[in-house]
C-alpha positions as CSV (number, residue, x, y, z in Angstrom):
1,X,-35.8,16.8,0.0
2,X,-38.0,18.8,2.9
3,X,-37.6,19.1,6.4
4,X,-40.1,16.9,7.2
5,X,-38.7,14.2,5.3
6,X,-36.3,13.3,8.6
7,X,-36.6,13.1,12.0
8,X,-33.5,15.2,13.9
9,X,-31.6,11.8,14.4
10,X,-31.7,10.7,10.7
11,X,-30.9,14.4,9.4
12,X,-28.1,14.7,12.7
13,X,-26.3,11.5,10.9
14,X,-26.0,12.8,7.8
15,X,-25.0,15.9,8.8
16,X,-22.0,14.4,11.3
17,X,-20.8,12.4,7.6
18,X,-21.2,15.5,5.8
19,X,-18.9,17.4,8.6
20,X,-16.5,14.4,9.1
21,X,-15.8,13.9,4.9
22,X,-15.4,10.2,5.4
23,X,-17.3,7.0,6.7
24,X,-18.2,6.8,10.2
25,X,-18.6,4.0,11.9
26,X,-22.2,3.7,13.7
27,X,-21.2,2.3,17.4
28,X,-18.3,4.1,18.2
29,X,-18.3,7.3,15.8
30,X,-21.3,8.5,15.4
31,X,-22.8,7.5,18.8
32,X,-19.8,7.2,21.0
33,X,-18.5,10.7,19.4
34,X,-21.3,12.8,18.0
35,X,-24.1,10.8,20.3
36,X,-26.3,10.4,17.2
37,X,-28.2,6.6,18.1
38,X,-29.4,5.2,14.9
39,X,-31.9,2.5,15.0
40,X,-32.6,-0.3,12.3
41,X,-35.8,1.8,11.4
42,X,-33.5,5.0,11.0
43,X,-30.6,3.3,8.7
44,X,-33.1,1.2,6.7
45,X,-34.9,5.0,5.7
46,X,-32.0,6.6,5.3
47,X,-30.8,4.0,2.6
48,X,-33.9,3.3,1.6
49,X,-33.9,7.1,0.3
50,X,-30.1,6.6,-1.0
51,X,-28.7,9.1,1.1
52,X,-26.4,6.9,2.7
53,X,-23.7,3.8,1.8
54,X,-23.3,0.8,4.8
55,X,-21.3,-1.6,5.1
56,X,-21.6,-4.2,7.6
57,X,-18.1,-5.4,8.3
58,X,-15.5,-5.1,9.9
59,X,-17.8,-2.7,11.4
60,X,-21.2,-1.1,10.8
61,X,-20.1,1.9,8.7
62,X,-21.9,4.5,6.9
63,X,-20.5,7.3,4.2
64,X,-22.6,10.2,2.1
65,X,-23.8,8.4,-0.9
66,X,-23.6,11.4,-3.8
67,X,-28.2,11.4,-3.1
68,X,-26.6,12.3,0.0
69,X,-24.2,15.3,-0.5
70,X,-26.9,16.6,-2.5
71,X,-29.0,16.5,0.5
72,X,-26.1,17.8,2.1
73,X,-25.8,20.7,-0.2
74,X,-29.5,21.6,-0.1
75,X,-29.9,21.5,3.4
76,X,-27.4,24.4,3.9
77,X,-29.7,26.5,2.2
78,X,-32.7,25.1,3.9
79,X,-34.4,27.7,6.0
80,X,-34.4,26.4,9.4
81,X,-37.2,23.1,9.8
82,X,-40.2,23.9,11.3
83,X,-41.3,22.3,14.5
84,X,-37.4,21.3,15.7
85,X,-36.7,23.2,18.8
86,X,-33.2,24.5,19.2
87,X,-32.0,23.6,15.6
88,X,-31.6,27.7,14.8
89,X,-28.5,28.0,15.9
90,X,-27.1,24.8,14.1
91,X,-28.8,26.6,10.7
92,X,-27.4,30.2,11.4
93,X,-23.9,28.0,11.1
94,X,-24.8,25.7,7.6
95,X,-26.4,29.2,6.2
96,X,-22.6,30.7,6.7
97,X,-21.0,27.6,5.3
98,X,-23.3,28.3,2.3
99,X,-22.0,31.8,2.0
100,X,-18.5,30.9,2.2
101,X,-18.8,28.4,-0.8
102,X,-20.4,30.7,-2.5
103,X,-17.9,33.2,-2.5
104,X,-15.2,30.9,-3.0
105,X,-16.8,28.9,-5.7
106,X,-16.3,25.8,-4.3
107,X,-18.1,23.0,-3.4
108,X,-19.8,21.5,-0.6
109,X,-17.7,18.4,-0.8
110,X,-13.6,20.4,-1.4
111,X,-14.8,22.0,2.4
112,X,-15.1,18.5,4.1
113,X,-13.4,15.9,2.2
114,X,-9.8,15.3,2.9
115,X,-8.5,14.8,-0.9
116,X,-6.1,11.6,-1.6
117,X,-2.8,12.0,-3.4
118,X,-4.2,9.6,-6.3
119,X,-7.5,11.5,-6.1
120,X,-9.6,8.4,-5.2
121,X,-13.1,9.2,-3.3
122,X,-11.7,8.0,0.1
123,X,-15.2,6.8,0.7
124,X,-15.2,4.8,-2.1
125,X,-11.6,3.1,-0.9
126,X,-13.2,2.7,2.7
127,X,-15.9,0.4,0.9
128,X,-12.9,-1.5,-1.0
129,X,-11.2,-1.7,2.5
130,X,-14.3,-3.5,3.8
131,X,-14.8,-5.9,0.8
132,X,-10.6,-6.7,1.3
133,X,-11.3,-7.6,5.2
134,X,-14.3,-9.6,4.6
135,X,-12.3,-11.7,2.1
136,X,-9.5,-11.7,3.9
137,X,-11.8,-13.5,6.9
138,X,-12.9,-16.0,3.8
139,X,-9.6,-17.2,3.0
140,X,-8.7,-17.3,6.4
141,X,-11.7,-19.4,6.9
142,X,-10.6,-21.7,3.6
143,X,-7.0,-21.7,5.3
144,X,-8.3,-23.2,8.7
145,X,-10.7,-25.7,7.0
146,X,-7.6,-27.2,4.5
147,X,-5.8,-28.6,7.4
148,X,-9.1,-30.7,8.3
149,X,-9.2,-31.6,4.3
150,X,-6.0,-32.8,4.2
151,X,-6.4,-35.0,7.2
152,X,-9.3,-36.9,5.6
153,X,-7.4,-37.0,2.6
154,X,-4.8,-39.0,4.2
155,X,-7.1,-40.7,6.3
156,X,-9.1,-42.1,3.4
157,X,-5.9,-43.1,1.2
158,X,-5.3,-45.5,4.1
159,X,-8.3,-46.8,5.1
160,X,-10.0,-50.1,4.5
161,X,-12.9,-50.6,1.7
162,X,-15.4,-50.9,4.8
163,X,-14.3,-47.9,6.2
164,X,-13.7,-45.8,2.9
165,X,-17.4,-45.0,2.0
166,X,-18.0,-43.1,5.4
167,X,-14.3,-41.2,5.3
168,X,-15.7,-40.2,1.6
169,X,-18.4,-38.8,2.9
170,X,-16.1,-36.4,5.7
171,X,-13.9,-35.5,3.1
172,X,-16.0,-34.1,0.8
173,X,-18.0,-32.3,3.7
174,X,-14.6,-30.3,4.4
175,X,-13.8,-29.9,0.6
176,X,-17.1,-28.3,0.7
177,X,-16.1,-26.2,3.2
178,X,-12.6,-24.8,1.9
179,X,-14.5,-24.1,-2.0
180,X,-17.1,-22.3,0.0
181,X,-15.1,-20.2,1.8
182,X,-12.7,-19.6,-1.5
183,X,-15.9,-18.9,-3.5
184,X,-17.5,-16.4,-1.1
185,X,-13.7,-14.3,-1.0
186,X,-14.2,-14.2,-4.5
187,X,-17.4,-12.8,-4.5
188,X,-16.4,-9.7,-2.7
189,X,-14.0,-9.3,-4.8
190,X,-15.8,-9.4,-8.0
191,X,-13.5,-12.7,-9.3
192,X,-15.2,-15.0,-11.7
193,X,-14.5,-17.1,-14.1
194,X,-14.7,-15.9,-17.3
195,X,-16.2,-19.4,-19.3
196,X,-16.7,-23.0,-18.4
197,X,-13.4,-25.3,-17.7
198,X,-13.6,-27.6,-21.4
199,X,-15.6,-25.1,-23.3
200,X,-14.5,-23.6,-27.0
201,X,-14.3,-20.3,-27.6
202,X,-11.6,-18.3,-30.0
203,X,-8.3,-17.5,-29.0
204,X,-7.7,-13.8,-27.3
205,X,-4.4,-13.3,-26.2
206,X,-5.5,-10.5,-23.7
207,X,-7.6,-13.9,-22.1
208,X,-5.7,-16.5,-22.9
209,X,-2.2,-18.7,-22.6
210,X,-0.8,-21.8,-24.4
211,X,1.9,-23.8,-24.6
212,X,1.2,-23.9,-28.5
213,X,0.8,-20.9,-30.5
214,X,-2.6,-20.2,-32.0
215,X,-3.3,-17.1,-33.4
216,X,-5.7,-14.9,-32.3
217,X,-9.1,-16.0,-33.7
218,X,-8.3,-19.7,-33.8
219,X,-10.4,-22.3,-32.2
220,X,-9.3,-22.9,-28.7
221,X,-10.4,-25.7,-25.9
222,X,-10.7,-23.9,-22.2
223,X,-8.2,-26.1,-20.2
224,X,-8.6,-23.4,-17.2
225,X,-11.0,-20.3,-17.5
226,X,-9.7,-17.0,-17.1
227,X,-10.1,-15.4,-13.7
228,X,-11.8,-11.6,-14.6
229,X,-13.1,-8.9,-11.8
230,X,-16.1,-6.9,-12.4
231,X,-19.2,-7.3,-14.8
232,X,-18.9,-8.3,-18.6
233,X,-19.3,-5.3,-20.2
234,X,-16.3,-3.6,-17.9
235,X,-14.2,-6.5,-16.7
236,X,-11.0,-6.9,-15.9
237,X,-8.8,-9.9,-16.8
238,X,-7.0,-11.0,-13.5
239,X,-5.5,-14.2,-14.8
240,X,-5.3,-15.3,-17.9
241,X,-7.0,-18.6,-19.0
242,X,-5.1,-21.8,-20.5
243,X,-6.0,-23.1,-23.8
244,X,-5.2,-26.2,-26.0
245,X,-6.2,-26.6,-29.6
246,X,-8.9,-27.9,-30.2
């Protein structure tokens, strides 16, 4: 990617990621620290072009996608951009960190990136973080909202005919409510449910439980789907499904 590609705030946010070899959070990291103010128009470019990873909670936080350490690694052999007053000293400095990675063989990313124990891409476990805390705030909305459920509950078991239409009406508004809030944590964690609650499907012991004992293969009626994270063709089972014969 050129130069011109960028204006000196765009390329002066991915090179403070690049330098810091984690996510940065855009309010109080990369303008409170490095005083790099990024507009809607700037971050919707710079992922636009794929250079860069957001996520919006708990705060507005961006990381190097791998577009972007490429970037990253090309523009420390960039000759210094045309038309950008004052940038020849921060080039003089990237054209030595080329040199030194040369010599040692390295790459861009072993200079920056502080590497885990387990070896997990801490940018990758910073975008996990953020998908934990915004389920985290789902349940805990589902866990304010089944207080208020259980209230109408009761309130409708003792209420009069006349009254029980309207109290059927409240509880199901907060029942909507808690399943909502349950559904949308499951989302950000990639949770689904495997098949339909009274479908047939063949018994997998790897998906399924019973309280009988079919053998794998057998016919099987879904009493409670199985609970799986990520897409069909790399999924795995979270909580296995219970079966009856059918």
């Amino acid at each position: 990617m050129s130069a011109i590609d960028l204006t000196p705030v765009e390329r002066g946010a991915l090179l403070a990621l690049m330098a810091a070899g984690r996510p940065l959070k855009e309010s109080s990291e990369l303008k409170g620290i490095h005083g790099i103010a990024l507009t809607k128009e700037h971050r919707a470019k710079l992922q636009g072009l794929g250079l860069i990873n957001t996520v919006k909670k708990p705060h507005l936080t961006h990381s190097l996608s791998d577009k972007g350490w490429q970037w990253a690694r090309d523009e420390i052999a960039a000759p210094t951009p045309k038309g950008l007053m004052g940038m020849g000293p921060l080039y003089a400095v990237l054209g030595g960190l080329r040199r030194y990675i040369e010599q040692r063989g390295c790459r861009l990313e072993d200079v920056f990136v502080k590497a885990e124990p387990n070896g997990r891409d801490p940018s990758r476990r910073h975008i996990q973080d953020a998908a934990w805390s915004e389920a985290d705030e789902a349940l805990g909305q589902a866990l304010q909202d089944i207080p208020i459920l259980t209230k109408a509950i009761d309130a409708m078991q003792q209420a009069s005919t006349k009254e029980l239409s309207n109290l059927v009406k409240r509880t199901s508004g907060a029942a909507k409510l808690v399943l909502q809030s349950v559904r949308h944590a499951g989302r950000k964690r990639e949770l689904s449910l495997a098949t339909e609650t009274g479908s047939e499907t063949s018994f997998d012991p790897v998906m399924h439980r019973s309280d009988d004992t079919p053998q794998p293969g057998d016919r099987v009626r879904v009493r409670k789907p199985p609970v799986i994270r990520g897409s069909a063709n790399a999924r795995v089972v979270v909580l296995l499904g219970e079966v009856e014969p059918v």
